[in-house]
Backbone as CSV, one residue per row, in Angstrom:
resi,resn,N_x,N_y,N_z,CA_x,CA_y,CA_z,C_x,C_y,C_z
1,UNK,-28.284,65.096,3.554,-29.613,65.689,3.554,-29.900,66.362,4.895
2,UNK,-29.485,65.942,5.984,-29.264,66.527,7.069,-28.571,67.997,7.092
3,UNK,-27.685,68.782,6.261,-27.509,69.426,5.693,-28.518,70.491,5.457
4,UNK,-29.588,70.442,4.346,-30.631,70.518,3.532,-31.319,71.093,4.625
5,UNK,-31.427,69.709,5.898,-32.786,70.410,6.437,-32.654,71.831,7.538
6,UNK,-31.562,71.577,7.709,-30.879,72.430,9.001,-30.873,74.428,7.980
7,UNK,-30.184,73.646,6.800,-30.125,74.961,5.960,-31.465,75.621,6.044
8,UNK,-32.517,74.767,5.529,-33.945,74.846,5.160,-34.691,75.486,7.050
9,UNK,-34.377,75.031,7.914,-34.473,75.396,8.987,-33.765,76.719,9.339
10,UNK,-33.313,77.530,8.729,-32.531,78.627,9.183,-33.237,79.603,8.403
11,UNK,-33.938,79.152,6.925,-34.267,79.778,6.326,-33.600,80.544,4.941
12,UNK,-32.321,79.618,4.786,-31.600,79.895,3.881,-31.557,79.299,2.899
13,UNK,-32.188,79.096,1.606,-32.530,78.352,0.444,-31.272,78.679,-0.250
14,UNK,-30.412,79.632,-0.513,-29.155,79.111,-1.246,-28.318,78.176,-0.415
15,UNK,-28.529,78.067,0.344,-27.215,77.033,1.379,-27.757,75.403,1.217
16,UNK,-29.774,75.479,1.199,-30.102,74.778,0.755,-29.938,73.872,-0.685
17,UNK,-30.175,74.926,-1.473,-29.531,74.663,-3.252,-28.303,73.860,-3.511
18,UNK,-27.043,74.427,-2.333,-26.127,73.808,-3.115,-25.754,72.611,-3.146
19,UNK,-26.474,71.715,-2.472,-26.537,70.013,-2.661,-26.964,69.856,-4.297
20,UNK,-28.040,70.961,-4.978,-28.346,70.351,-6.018,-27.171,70.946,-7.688
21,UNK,-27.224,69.708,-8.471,-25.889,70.328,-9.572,-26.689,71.168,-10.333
22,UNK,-25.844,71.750,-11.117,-26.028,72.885,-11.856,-27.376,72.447,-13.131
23,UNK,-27.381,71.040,-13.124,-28.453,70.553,-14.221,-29.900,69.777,-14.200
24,UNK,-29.771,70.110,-12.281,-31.007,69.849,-12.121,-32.377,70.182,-12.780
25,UNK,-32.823,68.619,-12.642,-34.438,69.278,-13.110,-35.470,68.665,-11.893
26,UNK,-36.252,69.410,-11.065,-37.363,68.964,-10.332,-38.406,69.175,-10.872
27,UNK,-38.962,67.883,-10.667,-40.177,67.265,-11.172,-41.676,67.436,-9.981
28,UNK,-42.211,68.432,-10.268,-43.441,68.818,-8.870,-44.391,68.055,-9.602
29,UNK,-45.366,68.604,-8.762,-46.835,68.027,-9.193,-47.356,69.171,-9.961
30,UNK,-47.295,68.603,-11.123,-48.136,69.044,-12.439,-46.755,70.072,-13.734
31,UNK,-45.769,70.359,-13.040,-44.770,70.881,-13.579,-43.128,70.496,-13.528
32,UNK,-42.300,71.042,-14.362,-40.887,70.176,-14.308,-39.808,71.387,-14.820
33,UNK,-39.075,71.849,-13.747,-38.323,73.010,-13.788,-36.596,72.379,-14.021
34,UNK,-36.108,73.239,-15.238,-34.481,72.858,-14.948,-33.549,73.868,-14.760
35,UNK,-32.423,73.186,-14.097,-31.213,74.558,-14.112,-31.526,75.027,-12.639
36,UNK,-30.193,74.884,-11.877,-30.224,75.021,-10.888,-30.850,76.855,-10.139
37,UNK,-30.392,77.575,-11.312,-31.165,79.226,-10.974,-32.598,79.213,-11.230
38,UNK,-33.341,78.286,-11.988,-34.562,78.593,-11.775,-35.328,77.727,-10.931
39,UNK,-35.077,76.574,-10.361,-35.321,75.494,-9.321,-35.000,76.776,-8.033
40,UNK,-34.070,77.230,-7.779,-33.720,78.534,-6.443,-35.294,79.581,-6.647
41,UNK,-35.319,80.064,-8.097,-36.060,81.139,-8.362,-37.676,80.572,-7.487
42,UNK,-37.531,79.282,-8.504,-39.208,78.782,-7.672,-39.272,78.900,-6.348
43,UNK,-38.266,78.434,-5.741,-38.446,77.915,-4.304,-38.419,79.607,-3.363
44,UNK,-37.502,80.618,-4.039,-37.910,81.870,-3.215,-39.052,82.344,-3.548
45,UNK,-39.934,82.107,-4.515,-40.866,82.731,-4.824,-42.184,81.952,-3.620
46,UNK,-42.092,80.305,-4.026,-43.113,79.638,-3.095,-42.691,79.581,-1.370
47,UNK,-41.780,80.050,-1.206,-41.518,80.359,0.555,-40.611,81.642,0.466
48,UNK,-41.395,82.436,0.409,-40.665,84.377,0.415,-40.046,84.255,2.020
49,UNK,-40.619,83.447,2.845,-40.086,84.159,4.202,-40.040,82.841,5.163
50,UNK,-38.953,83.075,6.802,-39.026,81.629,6.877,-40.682,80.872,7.759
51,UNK,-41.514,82.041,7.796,-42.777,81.250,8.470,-43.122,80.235,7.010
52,UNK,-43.232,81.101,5.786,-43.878,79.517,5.066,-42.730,78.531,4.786
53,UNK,-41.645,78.486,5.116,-41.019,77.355,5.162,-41.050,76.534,6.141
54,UNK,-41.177,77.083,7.463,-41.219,76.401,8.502,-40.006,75.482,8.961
55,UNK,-40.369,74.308,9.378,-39.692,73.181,9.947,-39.783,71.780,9.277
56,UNK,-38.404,72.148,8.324,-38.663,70.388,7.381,-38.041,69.066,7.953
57,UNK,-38.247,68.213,7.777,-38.388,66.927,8.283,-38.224,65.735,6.860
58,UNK,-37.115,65.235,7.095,-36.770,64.154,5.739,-37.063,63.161,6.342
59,UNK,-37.700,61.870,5.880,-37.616,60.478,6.031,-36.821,59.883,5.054
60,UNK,-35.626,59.076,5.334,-35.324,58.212,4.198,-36.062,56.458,4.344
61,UNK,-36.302,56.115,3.271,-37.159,54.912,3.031,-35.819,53.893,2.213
62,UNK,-34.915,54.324,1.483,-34.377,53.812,0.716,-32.966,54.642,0.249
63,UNK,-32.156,54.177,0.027,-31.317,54.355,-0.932,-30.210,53.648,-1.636
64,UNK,-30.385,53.110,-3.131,-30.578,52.361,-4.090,-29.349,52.668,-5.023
65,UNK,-28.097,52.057,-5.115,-26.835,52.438,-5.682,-27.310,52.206,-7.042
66,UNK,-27.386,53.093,-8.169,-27.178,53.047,-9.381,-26.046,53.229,-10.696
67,UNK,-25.114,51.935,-10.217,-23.989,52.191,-10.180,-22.925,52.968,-9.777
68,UNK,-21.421,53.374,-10.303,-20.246,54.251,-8.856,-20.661,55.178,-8.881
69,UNK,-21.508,55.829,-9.488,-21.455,57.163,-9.553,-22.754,57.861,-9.495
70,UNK,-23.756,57.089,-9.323,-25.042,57.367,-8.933,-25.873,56.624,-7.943
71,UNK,-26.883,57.439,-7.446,-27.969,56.616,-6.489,-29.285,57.301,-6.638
72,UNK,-30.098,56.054,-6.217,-31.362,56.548,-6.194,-31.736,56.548,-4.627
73,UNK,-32.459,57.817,-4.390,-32.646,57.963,-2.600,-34.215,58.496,-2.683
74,UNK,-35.270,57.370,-1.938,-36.633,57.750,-1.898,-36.705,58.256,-0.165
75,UNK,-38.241,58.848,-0.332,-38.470,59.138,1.110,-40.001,60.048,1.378
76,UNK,-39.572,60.346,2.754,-40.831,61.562,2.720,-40.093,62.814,3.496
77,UNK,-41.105,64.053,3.007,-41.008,65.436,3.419,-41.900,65.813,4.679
78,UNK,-41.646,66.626,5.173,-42.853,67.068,6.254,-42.485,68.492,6.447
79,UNK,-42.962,69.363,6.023,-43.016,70.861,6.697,-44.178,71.001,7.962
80,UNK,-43.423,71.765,9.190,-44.122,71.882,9.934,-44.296,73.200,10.206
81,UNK,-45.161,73.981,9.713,-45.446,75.452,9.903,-46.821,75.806,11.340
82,UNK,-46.489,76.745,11.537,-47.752,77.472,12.222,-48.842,77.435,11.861
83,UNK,-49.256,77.468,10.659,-50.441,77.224,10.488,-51.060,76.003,9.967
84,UNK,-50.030,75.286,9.635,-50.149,73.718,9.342,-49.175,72.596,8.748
85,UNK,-49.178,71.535,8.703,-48.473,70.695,8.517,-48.663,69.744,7.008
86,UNK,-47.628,70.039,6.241,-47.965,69.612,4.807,-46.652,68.565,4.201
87,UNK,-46.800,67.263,3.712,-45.789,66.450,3.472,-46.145,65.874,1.904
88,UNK,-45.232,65.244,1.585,-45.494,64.035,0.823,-44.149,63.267,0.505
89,UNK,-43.927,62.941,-0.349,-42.745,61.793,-0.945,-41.410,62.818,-1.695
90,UNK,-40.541,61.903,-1.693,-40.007,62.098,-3.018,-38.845,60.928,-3.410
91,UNK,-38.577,61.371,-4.850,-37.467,60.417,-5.376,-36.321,61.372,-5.791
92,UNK,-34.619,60.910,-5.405,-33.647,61.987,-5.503,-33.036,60.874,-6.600
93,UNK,-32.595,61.322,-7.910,-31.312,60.766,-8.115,-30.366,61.812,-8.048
94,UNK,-29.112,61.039,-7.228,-27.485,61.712,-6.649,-26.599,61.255,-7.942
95,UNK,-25.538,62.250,-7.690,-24.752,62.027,-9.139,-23.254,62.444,-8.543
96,UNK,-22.369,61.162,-8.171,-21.217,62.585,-7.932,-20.097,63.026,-8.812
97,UNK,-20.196,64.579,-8.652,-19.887,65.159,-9.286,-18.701,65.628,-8.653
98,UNK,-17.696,66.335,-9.544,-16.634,67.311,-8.716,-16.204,68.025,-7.641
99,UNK,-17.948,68.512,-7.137,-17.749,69.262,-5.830,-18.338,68.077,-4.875
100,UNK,-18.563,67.069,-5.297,-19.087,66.100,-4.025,-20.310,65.513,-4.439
101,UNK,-21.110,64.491,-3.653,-22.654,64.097,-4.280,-23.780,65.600,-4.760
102,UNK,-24.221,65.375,-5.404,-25.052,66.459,-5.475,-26.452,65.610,-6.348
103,UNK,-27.482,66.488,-6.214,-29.022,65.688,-7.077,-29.026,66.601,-7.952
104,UNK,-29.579,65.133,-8.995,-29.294,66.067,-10.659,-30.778,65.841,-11.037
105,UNK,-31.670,65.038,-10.333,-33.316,64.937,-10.249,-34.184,64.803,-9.162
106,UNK,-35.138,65.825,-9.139,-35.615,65.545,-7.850,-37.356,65.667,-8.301
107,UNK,-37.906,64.704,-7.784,-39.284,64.092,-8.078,-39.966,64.180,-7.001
108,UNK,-40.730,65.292,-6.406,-41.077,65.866,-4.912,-42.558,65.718,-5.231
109,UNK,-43.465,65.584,-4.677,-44.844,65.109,-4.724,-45.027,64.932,-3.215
């Protein structure tokens, strides 16, 4: 995830993406997107540029083996932008897959 944030810090959301598998579905607040091209589509649309992405920040709280081949990983988010600072939680389940761990659900709130 360290990864993720550094990507997310450069401002590059496909470099970001490719932790997640091809069958992701994220779960936001109030909506639930699948397929890894339209989870990308959202995320360029809700940060077009890197001021509204800013500076993200992962907390891990947990992470919870769900058997060999899966885990559950909770935590918190923090974007730190210029004009303000906006966080909350989330829940990852990891799945590994062929190219390495990757999240096949992500529950961001």
């Amino acid at each position: 995830m360290m990864d993720q944030e550094q990507a997310w810090d450069h401002g590059d959301i496909p470099a970001f993406m490719q932790y997640y598998s091809d069958t992701i579905c994220f779960i936001g607040r109030g909506s639930r997107t699948c397929g890894r091209e339209a989870v990308t589509a959202n995320y360029l649309k809700t940060y077009p540029d890197k001021g509204a992405m800013g500076d993200l920040s992962f907390g891990i709280d947990e992470i919870l083996p769900a058997g060999k081949d899966h885990a559950w990983v909770t935590g918190t988010w923090k974007l730190y932008r210029a004009t303000d600072t906006v966080g909350g939680g989330f829940s990852l389940l990891w799945a590994k897959e062929r190219a390495g761990w990757r999240i096949v659900r992500d529950h961001t709130y």
